[in-house]
C-alpha positions in Angstrom: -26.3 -33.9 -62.0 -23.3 -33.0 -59.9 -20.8 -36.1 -58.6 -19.3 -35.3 -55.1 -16.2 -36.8 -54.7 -14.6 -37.9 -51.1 -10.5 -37.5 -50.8 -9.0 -40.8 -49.5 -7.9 -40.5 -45.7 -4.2 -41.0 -46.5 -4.7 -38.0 -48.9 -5.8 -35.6 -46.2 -3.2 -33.5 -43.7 -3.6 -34.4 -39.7 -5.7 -31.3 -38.8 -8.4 -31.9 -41.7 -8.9 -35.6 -41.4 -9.3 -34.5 -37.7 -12.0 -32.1 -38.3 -13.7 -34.8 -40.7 -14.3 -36.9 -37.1 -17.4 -36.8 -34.9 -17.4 -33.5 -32.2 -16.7 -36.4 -29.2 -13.6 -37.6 -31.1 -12.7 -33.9 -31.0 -13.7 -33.8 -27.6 -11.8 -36.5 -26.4 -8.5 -35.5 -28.7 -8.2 -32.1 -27.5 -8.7 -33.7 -23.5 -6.2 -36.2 -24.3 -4.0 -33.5 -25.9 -4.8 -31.2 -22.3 -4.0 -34.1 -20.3 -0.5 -35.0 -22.1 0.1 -30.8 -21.8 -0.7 -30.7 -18.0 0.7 -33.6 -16.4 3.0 -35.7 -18.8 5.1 -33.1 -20.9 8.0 -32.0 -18.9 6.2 -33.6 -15.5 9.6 -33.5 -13.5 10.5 -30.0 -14.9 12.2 -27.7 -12.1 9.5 -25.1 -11.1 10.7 -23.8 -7.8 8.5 -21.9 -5.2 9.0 -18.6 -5.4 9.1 -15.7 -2.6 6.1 -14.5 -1.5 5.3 -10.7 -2.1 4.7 -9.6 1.1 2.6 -6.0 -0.3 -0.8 -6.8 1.1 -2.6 -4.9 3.7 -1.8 -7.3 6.3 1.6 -7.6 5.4 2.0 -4.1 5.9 0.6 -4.5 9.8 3.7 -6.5 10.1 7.3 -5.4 12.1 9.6 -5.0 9.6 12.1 -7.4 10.4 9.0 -10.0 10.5 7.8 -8.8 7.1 11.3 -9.9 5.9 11.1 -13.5 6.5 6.9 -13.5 5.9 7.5 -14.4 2.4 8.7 -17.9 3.4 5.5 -18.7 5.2 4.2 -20.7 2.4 7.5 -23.0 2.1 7.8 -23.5 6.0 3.9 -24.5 6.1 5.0 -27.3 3.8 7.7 -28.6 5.3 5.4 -28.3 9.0 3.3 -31.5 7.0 6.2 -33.8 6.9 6.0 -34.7 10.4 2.1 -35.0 10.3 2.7 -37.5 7.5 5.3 -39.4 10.0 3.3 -38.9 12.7 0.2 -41.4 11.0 2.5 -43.8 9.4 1.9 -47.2 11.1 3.1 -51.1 10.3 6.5 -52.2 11.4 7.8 -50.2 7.8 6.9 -47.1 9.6 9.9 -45.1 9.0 9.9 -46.3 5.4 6.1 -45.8 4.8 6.5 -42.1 6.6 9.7 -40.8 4.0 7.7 -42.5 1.2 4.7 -39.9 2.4 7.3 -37.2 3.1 9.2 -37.0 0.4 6.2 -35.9 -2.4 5.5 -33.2 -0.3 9.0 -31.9 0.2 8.9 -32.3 -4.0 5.7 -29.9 -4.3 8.5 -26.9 -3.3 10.4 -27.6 -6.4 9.0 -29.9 -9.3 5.1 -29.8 -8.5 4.0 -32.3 -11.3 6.3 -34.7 -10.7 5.3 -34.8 -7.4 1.9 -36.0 -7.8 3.1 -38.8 -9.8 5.4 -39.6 -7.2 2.4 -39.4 -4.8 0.6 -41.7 -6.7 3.8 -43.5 -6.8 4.2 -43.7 -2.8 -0.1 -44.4 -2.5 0.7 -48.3 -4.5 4.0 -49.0 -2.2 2.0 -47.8 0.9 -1.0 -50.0 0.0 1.0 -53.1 -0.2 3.5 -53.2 2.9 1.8 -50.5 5.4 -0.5 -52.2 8.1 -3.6 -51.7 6.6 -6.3 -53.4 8.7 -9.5 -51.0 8.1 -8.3 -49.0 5.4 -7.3 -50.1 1.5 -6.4 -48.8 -0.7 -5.2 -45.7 0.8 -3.4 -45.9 4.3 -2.9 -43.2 6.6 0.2 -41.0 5.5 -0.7 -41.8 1.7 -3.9 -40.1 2.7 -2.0 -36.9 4.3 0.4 -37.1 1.7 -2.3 -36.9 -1.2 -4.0 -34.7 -0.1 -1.4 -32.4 0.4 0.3 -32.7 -2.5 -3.1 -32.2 -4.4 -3.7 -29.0 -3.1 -0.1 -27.7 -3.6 0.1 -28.7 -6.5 -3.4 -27.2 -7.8 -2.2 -23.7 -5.9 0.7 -23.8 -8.2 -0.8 -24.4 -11.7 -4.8 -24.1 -13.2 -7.8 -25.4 -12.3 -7.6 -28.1 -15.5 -4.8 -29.7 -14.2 -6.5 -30.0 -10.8 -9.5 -31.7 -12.4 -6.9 -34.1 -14.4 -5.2 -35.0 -11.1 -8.5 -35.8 -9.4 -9.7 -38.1 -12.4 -6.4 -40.1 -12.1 -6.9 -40.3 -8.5 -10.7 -41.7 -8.4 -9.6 -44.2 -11.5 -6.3 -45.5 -9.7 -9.1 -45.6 -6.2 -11.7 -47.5 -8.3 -9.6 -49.8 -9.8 -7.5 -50.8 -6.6 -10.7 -51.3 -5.1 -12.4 -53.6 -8.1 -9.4 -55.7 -9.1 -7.2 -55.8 -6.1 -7.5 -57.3 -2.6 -5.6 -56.2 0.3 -2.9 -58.3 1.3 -3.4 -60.0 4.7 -6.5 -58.0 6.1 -9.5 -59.8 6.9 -12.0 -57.3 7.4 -11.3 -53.4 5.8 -13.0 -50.2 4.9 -13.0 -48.8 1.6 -11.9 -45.5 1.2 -11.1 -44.1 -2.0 -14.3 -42.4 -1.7 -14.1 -39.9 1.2 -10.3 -39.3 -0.2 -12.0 -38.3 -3.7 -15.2 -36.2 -1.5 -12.2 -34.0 0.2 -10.0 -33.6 -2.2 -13.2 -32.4 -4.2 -13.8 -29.9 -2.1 -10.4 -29.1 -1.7 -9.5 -28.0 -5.2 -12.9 -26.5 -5.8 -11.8 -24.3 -3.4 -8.7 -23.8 -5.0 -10.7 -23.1 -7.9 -12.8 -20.5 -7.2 -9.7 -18.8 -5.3 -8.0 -19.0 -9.0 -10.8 -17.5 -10.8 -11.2 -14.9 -8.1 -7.4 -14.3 -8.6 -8.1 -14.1 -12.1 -10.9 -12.0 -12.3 -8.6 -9.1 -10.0 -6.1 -9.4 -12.6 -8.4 -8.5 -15.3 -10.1 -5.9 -13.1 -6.5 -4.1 -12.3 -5.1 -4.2 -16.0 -8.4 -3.4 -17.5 -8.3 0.2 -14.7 -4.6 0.6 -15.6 -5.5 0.8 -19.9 -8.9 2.8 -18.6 -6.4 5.2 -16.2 -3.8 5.3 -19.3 -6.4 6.0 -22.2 -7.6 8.9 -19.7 -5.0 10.3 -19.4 -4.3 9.7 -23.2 -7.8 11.6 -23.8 -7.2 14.5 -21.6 -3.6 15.2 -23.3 -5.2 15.1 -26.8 -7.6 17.5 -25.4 -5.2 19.6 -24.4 -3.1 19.8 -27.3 -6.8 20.5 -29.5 -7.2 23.6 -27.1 -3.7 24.6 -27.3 -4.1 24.3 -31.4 -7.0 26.4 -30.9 -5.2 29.1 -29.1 -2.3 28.9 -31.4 -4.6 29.3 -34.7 -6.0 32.4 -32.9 -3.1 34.1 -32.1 -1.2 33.3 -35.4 -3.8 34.1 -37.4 -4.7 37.1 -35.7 -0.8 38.7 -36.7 -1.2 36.9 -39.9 -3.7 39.4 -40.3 -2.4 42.6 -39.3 0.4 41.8 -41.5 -1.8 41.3 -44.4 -3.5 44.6 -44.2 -0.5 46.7 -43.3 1.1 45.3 -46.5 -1.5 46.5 -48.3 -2.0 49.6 -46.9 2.0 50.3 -46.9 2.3 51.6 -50.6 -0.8 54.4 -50.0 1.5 56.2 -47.1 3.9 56.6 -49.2 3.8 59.3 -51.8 4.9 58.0 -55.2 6.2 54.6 -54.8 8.8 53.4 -56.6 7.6 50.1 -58.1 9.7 47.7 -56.6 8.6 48.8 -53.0 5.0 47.8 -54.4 5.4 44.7 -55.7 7.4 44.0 -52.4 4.4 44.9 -50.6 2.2 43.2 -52.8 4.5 39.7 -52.5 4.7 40.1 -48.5 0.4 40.7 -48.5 0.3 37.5 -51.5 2.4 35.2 -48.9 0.4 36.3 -45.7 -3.0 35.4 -47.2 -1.4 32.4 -48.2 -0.1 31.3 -44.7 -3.2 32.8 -43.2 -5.0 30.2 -45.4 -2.6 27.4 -45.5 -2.9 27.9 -41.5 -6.2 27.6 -41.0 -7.0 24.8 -43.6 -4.2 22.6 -41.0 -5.3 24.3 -38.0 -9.2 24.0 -38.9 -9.3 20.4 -38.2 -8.9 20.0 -34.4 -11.7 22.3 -34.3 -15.1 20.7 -33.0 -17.8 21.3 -34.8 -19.9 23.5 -31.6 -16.6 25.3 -31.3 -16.9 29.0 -32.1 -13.5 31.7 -32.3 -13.7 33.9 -29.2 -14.9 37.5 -30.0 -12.5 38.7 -27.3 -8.7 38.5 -27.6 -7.0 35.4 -25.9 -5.9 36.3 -22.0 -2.1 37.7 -20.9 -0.7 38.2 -17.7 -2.2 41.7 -17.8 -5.2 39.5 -16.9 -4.0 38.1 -13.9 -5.8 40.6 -11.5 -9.1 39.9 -12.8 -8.7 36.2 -12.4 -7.6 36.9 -9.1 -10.2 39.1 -8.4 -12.5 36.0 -9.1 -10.7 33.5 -7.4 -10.9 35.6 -4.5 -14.6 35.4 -4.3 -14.8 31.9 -4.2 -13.0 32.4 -0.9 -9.2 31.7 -2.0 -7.0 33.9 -0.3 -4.6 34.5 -2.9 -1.8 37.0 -3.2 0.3 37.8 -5.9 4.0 39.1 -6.2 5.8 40.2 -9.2 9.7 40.8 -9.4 12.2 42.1 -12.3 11.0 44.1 -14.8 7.7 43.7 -16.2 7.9 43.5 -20.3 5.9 42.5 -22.9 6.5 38.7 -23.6 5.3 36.6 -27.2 1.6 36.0 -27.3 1.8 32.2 -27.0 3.8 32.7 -23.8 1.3 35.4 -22.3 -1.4 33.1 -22.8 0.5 29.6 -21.5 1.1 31.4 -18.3 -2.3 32.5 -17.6 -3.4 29.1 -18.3 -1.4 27.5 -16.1 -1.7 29.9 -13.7 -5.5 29.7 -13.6 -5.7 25.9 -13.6 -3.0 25.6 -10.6 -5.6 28.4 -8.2 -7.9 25.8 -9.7 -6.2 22.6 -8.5 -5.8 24.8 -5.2 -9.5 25.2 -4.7 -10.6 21.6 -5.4 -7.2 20.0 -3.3 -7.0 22.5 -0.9 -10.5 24.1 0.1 -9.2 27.0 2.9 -5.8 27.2 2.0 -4.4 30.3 0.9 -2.4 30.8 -2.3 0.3 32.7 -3.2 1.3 33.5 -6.7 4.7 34.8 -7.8 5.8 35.8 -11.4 9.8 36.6 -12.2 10.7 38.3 -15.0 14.8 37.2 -15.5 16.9 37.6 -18.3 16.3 34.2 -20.0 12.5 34.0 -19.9 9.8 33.8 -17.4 9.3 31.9 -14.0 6.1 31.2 -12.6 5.1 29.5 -9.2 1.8 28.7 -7.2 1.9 27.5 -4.5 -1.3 26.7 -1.4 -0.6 26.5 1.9 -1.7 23.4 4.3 -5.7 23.0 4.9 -6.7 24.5 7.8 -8.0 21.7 10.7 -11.1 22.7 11.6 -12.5 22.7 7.4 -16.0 21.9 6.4 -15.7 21.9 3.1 -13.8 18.6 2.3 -11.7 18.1 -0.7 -12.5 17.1 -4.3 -10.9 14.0 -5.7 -9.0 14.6 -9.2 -7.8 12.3 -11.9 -4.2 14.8 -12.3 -5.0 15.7 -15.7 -4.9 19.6 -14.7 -1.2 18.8 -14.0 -1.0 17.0 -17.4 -2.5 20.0 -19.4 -0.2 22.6 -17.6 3.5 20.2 -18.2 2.0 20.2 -21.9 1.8 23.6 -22.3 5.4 23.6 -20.6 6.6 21.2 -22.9 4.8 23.1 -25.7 7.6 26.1 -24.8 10.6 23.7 -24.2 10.6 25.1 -20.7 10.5 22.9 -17.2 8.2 22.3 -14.6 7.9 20.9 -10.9 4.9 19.8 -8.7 5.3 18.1 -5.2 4.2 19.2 -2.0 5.8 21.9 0.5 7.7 21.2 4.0 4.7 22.8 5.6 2.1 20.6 3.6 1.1 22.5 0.9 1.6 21.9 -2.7 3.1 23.8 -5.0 3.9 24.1 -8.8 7.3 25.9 -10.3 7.3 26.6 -14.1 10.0 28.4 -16.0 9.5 29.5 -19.8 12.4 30.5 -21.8 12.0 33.3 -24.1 14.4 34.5 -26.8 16.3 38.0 -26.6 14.8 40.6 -29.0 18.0 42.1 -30.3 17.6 45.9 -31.3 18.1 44.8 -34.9 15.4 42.3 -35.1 13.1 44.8 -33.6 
């Protein structure tokens, strides 16, 4: 048999003699605990209005010097109720009854909680000296006042404390109406009830504009981490392809260094033996990059993904790619200056990319433009720009929306180089893209 023992109450901490209680002692706890969070901790706190943004589409429709001062419109539509709640004040304590009504809505601008109990407040003191033949318990102004003051206040915070202010309300209504009488009035009209049937709709309009609010929110940031992990994607893509390039050209002169080491000591009649074994250590420490190289390298490569059979493109290539573009009805025309030289491998082949994906931006952005491609050999590297004209007016073909990440892979290959790149659009409404890749002087030495 097994003996199930039960700890004391006093023995147990707050939280677990909690959770030993029924699920509607829970219930009730945690909506007493809401309730004291919402509307009794820091009630009178300072939480002043702020500035409206005014970025909207309607703002924007706005004359400037208007759309400077548009941002108080909230804070002046406030203070326009003060009169209104003057305005229905009635008894001989009119004055009195009207800054008792007033004054709570004037507080929504600054300490929104407290407010409401000073509503609530201002509803009792109204009740008992305002004239209230026809109406208890709520006169007139505490009516305007109320109501007011519920909707601000529910603008400014959540939907729970709304539905906590409302419950106060109908239980302060019922129990005015049950236990009290109304001083001096013969014959009256109860009326807590169309207060609580407007203020119900009210803040279940407020409500659903929260939620709608909310639910933008989410939509917006959830775009912005699907934009940024796009992006994110398309630059880890990049780099992969750039890897792959990199493997093949590397290992490519890993190679020819390899077999030329090995075939060095054969061309030589009678080697001395210390030019062999040098031979033999520079073949021993290829292989052994070679391999080293492509057991790193071999990783970012997908498993469909096969080595070209061709070598990897160089700016000798250009006029075949512009051959191409030229069928798909670019207009492209390229101009060299300086002295054409032979530049590293991994340059070669960076420039031809990012040449051919900036004629490629040009034909998706720019359908009917013409292009013009200009490549500068200086002294300290190599400069590159591509650059569209405007599209032509009359254009069928329209253009085709892009994410940027062509622009992305092209500044990574720049970065890639330590070299700099621009992009923005011409005075004459084209768009252009500027690239300059620094490349080390060969001295005669090194050669």
């Amino acid at each position: 048999m097994t003996e199930t023992t039960h700890a004391h109450p006093a023995a147990l901490s707050p939280g677990d003699w909690a959770k030993t209680r029924s699920p509607e002692y829970r219930l009730a706890r945690n909506a007493l605990r809401g309730l004291r969070h919402d509307l009794i901790h820091n009630a009178f706190a300072s939480r002043p209005l702020p500035r409206r943004e005014m970025n909207g589409r309607l703002a924007q429709l706005l004359p400037a010097r208007l759309r400077e001062h548009a941002g108080w419109a909230p804070h002046a539509l406030i203070v326009a109720l003060v009169p209104l709640a003057f305005g229905v004040s009635d008894g001989s304590f009119s004055v009195i009854l009207g800054l008792l009504a007033g004054i709570p809505i004037l507080m929504t601008l600054v300490r929104p909680i407290g407010a409401f109990w000073l509503s609530m407040g201002a509803a009792v003191i109204s009740a008992l000296y305002s004239n209230i033949w026809g109406h208890w318990p709520w006169s007139p102004a505490s009516i305007v006042c109320h109501l007011t003051v519920l909707t601000v206040v529910a603008l400014r915070t959540r939907p729970r404390t709304a539905a906590w202010m409302w419950v106060i309300t109908a239980l302060c209504g019922g129990l005015a109406e049950t236990l009290l009488d109304p001083p001096g009035a013969y014959e009256y009209r109860l009326n807590t009830a169309p207060l609580l049937v407007y203020s119900a709709l009210i803040l279940l309009c407020v409500a659903v504009w929260h939620i709608r609010r909310s639910a933008e929110k989410e939509v917006t940031a959830q775009q912005t981490v699907t934009a940024h992990e796009r992006s994110r994607r398309t630059l880890l893509e990049e780099r992969t392809t750039i890897a792959r390039e990199l493997h093949d050209v590397v290992a490519h002169h890993m190679s020819v260094v390899a077999i030329q080491a090995e075939a060095a000591p054969y061309r030589v009649e009678n080697p001395p033996p210390e030019l062999e074994r040098a031979f033999a250590t520079i073949r021993e420490n290829a292989v052994a990059a070679l391999t080293e190289l492509r057991r790193v390298l071999g990783v970012v490569r997908a498993e469909d993904y096969e080595v070209p059979d061709a070598p990897q493109p160089t700016l000798a290539d250009l006029d075949a790619l512009l051959a191409n573009v030229r069928d798909t009805g670019l207009d492209v025309e390229k101009v060299v200056t300086g002295a054409v030289r032979e530049l590293p491998q991994g340059v070669e082949l960076s420039a031809y990319r990012i040449v051919q994906e900036a004629l490629s931006n040009s034909l998706r952005h720019a359908p009917g433009a013409s292009a013009r491609v200009e490549i500068g050999y200086v002294l300290g590297g190599l400069g590159l720009r591509v650059v569209n004209g405007p599209v032509p007016a009359p254009n069928l073909v329209k253009p085709s929306p892009g994410a940027g990440h062509g622009v992305t892979g092209m500044r990574e290959r720049v970065t890639m180089l330590n070299g700099e790149m621009t992009t923005g659009p011409t005075d004459d409404g084209g768009y252009e893209v500027t690239v300059f890749l620094p490349v080390a002087p060969v001295n005669e030495g090194d050669a």
